[in-house]
C-alpha positions in Angstrom: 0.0 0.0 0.0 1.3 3.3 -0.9 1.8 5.8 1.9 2.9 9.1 2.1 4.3 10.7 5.2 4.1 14.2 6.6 5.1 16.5 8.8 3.0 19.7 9.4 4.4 22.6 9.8 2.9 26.3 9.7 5.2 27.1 6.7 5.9 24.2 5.5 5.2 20.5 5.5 7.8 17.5 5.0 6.6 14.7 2.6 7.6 11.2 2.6 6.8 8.3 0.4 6.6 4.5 1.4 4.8 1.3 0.0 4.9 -2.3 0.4 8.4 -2.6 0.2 9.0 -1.0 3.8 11.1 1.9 3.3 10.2 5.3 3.1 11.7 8.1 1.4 11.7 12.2 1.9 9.9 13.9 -1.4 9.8 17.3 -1.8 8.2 19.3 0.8 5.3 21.6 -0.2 7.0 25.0 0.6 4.5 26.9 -1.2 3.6 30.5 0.1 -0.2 30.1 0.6 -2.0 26.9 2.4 -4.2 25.8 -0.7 -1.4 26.0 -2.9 0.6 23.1 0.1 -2.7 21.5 0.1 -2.5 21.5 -4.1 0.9 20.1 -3.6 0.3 17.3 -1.6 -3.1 16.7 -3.9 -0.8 16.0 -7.0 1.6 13.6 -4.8 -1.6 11.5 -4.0 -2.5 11.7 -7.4 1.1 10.9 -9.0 1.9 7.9 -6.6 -1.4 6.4 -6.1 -1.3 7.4 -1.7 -3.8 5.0 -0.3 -2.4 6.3 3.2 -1.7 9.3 4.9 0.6 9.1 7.9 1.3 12.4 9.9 3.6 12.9 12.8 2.1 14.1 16.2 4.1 16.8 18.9 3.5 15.7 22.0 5.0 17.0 24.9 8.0 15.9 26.5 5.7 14.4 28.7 3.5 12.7 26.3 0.9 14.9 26.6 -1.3 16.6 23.9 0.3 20.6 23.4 -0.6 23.5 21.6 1.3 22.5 18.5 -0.4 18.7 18.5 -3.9 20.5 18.6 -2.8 22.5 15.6 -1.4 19.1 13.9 -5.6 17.9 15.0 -7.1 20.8 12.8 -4.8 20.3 9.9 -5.4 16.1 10.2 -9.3 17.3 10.0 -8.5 19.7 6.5 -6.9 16.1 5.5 -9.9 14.5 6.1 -12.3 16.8 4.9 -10.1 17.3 1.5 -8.9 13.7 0.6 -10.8 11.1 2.2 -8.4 8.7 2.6 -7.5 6.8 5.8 -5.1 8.5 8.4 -2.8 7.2 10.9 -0.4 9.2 13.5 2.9 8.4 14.7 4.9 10.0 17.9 7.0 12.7 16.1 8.9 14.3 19.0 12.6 15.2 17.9 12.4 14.2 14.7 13.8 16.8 13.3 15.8 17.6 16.0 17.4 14.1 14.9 17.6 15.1 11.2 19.5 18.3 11.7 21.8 16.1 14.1 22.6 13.5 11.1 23.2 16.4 9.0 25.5 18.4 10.8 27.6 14.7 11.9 27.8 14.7 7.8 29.1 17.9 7.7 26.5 19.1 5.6 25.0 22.4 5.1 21.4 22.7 5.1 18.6 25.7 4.4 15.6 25.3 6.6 13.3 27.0 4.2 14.1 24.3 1.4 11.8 21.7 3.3 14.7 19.1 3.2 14.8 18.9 6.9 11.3 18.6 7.5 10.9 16.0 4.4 13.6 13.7 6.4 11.2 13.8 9.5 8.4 13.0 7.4 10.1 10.1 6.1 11.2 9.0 10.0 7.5 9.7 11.1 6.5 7.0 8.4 9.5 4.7 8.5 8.8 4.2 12.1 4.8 3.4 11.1 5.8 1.3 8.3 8.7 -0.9 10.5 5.0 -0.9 13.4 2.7 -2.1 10.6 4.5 -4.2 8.5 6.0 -6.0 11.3 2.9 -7.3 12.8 2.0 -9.0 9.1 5.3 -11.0 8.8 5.5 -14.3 9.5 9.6 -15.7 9.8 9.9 -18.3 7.4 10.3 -21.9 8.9 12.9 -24.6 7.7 11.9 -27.6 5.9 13.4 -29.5 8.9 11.1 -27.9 10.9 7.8 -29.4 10.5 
C-alpha cells in the first residue's frame, strides 16, 4: 500500500513516500507560500503515486501529553480529512527533526531550513517508524523444511 508521510508545519510541510516494500523516502516538501497552494501540492503527490495512506507525525510533549502545536497538527489532520478522504494514521514525532538536523550536521553538511529538506527527512522517520509498526505485525519468519 502506498503511503505518504508528513510532517506539518505552519510554513511548511515535510513529505515522505513509502509502500509495500518498507522503506520510506523524503519527497519534496510543499514550501509553497499560501495553504491551498501546500494542500495542491500534496493533492498532486496523492494523485502521482497512487497514496492510499496518509501518515502524519504528532508533537507531544515531552511528557506525552497533547500541546498547543499537536492541537494545531488535529485541525490540519481534520482539512486532511475533509479534502482527501483517505485513511489517516499518526505516529509520535517528537525530535524528529531535531534528529535530522543532528545527522546532518555529523555529515558535515550544510542545510537551508526554508528548502523543506529537513522537514521532508522527518516525514520520512515519522513513516518509517509506522511502516517498521505495521509491516512487522503482518510478517511471518519463514520456517525450515526441517522444521515441520
Amino acid at each position: 500500500m502506498n503511503c505518504l508521510g508528513i510532517d506539518w508545519g505552519e510554513k511548511r510541510i515535510g513529505l515522505s513516500f513509502g509502500d509495500a516494500l518498507g522503506l520510506a523516502v523524503p519527497i519534496s516538501a510543499a514550501v509553497e507560500a499560501t495553504e491551498d497552494a501546500r494542500f495542491e501540492h500534496i493533492q498532486s503527490v496523492i494523485a502521482d503515486r497512487e497514496i492510499k495512506r496518509l501518515v502524519v507525525g504528532m508533537p507531544y510533549n515531552m511528557n506525552g501529553s497533547t500541546g498547543f502545536k499537536a492541537k494545531e497538527v488535529l485541525v490540519f489532520i481534520e482539512k486532511l480529512k475533509t479534502r482527501f478522504d483517505l485513511p489517516i494514521s499518526t505516529v509520535d514525532e517528537r525530535l524528529t527533526s531535531h534528529q535530522v538536523e543532528q545527522q546532518l550536521k555529523a555529515q558535515n553538511r550544510k542545510f537551508d531550513r526554508r528548502s523543506g529538506e529537513v522537514d521532508s527527512r522527518a516525514a520520512s522517520l515519522i513513516l518509517q517508524d509506522y511502516l517498521d509498526q505495521s509491516l512487522g505485525q503482518n510478517l511471518e519468519i519463514p520456517r525450515d523444511e526441517d522444521e515441520s
